[in-house]
C-alpha positions as MATLAB code, in Angstrom:
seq = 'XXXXXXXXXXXXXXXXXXXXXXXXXXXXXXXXXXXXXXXXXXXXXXXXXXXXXXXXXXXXXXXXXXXXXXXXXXXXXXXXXXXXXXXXXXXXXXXXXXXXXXXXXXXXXXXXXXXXXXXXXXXXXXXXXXXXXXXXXXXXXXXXXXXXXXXXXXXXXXXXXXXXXXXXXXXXXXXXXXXXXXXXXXXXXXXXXXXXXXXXXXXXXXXXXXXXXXXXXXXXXXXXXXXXXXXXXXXXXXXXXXXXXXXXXXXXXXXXXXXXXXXXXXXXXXXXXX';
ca = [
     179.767   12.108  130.017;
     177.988   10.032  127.186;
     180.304    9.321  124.811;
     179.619    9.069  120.758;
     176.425    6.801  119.684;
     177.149    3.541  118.334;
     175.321    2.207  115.529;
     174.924   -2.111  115.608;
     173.055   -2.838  112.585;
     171.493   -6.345  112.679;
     169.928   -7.140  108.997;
     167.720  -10.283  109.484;
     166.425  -12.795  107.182;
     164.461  -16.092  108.795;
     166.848  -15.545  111.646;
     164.453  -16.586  114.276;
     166.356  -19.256  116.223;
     169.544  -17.281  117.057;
     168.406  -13.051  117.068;
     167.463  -12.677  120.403;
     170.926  -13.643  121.357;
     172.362  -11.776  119.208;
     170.267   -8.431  119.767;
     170.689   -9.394  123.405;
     174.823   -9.772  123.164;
     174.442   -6.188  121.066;
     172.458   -4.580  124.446;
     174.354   -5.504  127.101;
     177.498   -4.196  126.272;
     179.878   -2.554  128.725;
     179.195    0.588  126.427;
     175.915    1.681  126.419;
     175.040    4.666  123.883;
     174.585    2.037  121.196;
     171.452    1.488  118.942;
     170.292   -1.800  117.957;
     169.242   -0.701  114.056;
     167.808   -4.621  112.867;
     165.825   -4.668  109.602;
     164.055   -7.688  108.529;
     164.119   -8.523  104.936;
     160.541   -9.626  104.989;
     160.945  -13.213  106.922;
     158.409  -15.745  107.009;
     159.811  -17.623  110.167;
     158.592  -15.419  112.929;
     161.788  -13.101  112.771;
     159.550   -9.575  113.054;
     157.730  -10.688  115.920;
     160.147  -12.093  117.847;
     162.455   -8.469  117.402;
     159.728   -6.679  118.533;
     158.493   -8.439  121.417;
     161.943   -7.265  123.246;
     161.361   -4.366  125.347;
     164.432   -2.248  124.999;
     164.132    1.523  123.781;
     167.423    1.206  121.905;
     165.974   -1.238  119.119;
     165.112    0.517  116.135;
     163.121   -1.951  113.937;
     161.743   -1.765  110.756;
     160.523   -4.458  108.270;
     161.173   -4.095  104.173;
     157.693   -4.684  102.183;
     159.547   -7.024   99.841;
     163.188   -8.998  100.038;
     165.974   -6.932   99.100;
     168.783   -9.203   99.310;
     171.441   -9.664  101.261;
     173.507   -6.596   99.922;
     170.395   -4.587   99.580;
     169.342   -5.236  103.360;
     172.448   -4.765  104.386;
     172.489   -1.102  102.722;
     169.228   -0.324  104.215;
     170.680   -0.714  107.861;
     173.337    1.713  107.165;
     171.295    3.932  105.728;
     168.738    4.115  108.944;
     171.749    4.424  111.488;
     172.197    7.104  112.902;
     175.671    6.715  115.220;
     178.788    8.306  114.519;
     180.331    4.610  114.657;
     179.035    1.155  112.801;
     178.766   -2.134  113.757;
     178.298   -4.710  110.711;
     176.386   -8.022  112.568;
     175.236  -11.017  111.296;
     171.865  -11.595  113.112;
     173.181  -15.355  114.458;
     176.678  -13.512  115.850;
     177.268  -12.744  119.262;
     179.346   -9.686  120.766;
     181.133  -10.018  123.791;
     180.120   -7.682  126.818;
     183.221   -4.933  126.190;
     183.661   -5.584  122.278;
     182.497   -2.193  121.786;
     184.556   -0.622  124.889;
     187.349   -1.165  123.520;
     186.787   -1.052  119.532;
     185.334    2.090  120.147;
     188.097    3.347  122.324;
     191.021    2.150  119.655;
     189.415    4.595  117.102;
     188.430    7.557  119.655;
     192.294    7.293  120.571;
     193.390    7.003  116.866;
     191.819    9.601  114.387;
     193.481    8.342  111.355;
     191.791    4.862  111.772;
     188.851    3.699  109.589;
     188.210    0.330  111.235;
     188.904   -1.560  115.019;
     189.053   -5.183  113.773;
     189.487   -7.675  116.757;
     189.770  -11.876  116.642;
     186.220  -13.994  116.290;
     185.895  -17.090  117.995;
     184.343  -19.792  115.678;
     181.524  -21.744  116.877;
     178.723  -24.183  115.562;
     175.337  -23.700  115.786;
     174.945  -24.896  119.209;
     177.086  -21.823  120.224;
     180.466  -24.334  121.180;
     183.523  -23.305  120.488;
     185.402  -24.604  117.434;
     188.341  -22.464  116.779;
     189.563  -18.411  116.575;
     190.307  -16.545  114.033;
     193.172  -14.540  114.246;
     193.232  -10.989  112.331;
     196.520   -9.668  110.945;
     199.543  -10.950  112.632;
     200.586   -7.015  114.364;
     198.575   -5.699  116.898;
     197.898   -1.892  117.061;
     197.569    0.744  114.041;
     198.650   -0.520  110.439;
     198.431    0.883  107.357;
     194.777   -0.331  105.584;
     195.771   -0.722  102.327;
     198.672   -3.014  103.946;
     196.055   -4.978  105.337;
     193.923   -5.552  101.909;
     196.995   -6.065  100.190;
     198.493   -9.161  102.891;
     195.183  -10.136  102.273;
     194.916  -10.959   98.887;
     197.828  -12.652   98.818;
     196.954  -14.689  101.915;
     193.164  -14.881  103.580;
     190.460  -12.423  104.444;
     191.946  -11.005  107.210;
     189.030   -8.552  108.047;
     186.992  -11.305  108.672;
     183.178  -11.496  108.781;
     181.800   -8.176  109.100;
     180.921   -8.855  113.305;
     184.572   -8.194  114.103;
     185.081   -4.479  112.135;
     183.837   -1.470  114.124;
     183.946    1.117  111.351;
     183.955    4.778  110.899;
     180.761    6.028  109.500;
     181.754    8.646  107.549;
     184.240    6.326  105.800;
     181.193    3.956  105.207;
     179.152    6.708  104.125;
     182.092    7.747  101.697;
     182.327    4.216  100.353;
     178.944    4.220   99.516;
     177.640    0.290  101.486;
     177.971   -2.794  100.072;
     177.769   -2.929   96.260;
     174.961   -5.178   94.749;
     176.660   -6.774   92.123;
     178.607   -8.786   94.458;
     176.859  -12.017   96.678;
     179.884  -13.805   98.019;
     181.883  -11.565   98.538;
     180.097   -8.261   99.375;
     181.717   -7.528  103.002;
     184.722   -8.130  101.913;
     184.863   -6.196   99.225;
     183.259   -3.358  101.399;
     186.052   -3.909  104.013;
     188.633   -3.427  101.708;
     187.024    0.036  100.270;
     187.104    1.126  103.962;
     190.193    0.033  104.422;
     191.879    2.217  101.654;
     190.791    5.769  103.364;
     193.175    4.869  106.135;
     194.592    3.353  109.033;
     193.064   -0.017  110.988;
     193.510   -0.608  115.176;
     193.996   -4.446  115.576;
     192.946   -6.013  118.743;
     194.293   -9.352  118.942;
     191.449  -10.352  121.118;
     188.392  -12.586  120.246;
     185.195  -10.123  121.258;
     183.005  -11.823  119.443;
     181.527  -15.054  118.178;
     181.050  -15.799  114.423;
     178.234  -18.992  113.709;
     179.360  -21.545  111.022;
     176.439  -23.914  110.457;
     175.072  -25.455  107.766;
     173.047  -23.872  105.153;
     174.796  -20.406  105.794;
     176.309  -18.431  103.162;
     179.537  -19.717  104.020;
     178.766  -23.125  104.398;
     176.523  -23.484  100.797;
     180.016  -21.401   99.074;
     182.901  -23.143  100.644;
     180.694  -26.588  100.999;
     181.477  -27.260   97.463;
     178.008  -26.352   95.861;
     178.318  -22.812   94.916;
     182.584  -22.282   95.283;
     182.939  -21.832   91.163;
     180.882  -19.021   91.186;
     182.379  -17.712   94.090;
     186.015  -17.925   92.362;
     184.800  -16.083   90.022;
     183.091  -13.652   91.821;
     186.748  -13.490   93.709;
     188.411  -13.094   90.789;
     186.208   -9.905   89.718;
     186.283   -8.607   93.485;
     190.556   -8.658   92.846;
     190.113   -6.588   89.084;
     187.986   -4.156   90.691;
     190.533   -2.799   93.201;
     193.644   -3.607   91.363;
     194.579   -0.362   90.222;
     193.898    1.525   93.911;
     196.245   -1.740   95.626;
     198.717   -1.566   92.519;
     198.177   -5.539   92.179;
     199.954   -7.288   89.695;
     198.894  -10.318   87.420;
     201.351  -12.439   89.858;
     199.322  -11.026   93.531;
     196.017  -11.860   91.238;
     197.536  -15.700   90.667;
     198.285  -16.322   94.117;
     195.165  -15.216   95.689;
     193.254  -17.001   93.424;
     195.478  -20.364   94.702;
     194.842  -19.102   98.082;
     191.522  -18.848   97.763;
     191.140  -22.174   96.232;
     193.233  -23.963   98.983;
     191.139  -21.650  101.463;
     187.739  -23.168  100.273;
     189.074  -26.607  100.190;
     190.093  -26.410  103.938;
     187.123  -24.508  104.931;
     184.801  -27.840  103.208;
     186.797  -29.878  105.427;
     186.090  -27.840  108.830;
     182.438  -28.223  107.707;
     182.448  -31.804  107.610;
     183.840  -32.078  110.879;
     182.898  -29.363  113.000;
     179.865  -27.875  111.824;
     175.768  -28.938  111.541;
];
């Protein structure tokens, strides 16, 4: 018996030197009613061709006529899939083979859960291995707004968007990823998802999440563009204060988080990452 379709939307952007692996990662999972839905944002390095010169049925590709931007790409590949079930991936991530097995199977098992999230190994852009990141300390179903909340007062612990398999009538409910955030965009997406219900923690690392230089990350938490992301954090905390009953004092201490976050983050960049 096939079991529900799986949408794993890949949007792209001059991604040409790590999307094959990551399309290929997305196909040869353990699961295998998935799509691959991967929408290029009109790149200039090659990124189109290379997509479609991979023979696989289960690629749905599609190229926008101009850029849209990272939140507005991202929107477009939710709005083309078509699965019951959503996959958020960075088009330089990498899924292991049974990361949708078993994400899948935590929220088949567990109807009042909006997101699986599992652990991300961290590694550089020569695919080694440089750390994990650990989700919420409980494995298991937990309350999401618990989640969000623990997080703002501590660090994202939903993680890059690789490591959530959501619910896509939740994500259809939320609406995608709103535009007038950059830096912070999946997480504040995460955290609307996370309010509709319950999330299914694996405390296992199925999949890989590429720090290099010149990503998003690296240009925000490098140094170069972390005031504006502050403040774009700061914004991200007003807008769902009211639905996580936040007070001035959980607003204080995530901002100190967040700065002591960055600060570390610059540091693992120096070392570990190029």
């Amino acid at each position: 018996m096939i079991g529900p379709l799986v949408s794993i939307c890949l949007p792209a952007y001059n991604n040409a030197e790590h999307i094959e692996q990551a399309i290929r990662s997305a196909l040869c999972q353990t699961y295998v009613n998935v799509e691959v839905v991967v929408v290029d944002d009109a790149s200039y390095d090659g990124t189109y061709d290379l997509v479609n010169a991979i023979a696989d049925p289960r690629i749905r590709l599609s190229r926008n006529d101009t850029n849209l931007g990272l939140a507005g790409n991202w929107n477009q590949s939710i709005r083309l899939a078509r699965g019951e079930f959503v996959k958020l991936m960075g088009a330089d991530d990498v899924l292991e083979p049974s990361a949708i097995e078993k994400e899948l199977q935590a929220l088949v098992d567990h109807p009042t859960a909006v997101l699986a999230e599992s652990d991300s190994q961290i590694v550089n852009t020569d695919g080694i291995q440089r750390g994990v990141f650990r989700r919420y300390w409980r494995s298991g179903l937990v309350p999401g707004r618990r989640i969000a909340k623990d997080s703002i007062r501590t660090v994202d612990l939903f993680g890059s968007p690789v490591a959530n398999l959501i619910r896509g009538s939740v994500l259809k409910r939320v609406g995608g990823f709103d535009p007038t955030f950059v830096y912070v965009a999946d997480y504040d997406l995460l955290m609307s998802v996370a309010s509709h219900g319950d999330i299914f923690i694996i405390r296992e690392a199925l999949n890989q999440f590429r720090v290099r230089k010149g990503s998003n990350t690296s240009r925000v938490m490098g140094g170069g563009e972390e005031s504006a992301y502050l403040s774009e954090h700061r914004r991200l905390l007003e807008k769902h204060r009211k639905d996580l009953a936040l007070t001035g004092f959980d607003i204080g201490v995530s901002m100190m988080m967040r700065r002591t976050w960055s600060l570390m983050v610059r540091v693992y960049l120096r070392v570990f990452a190029r």
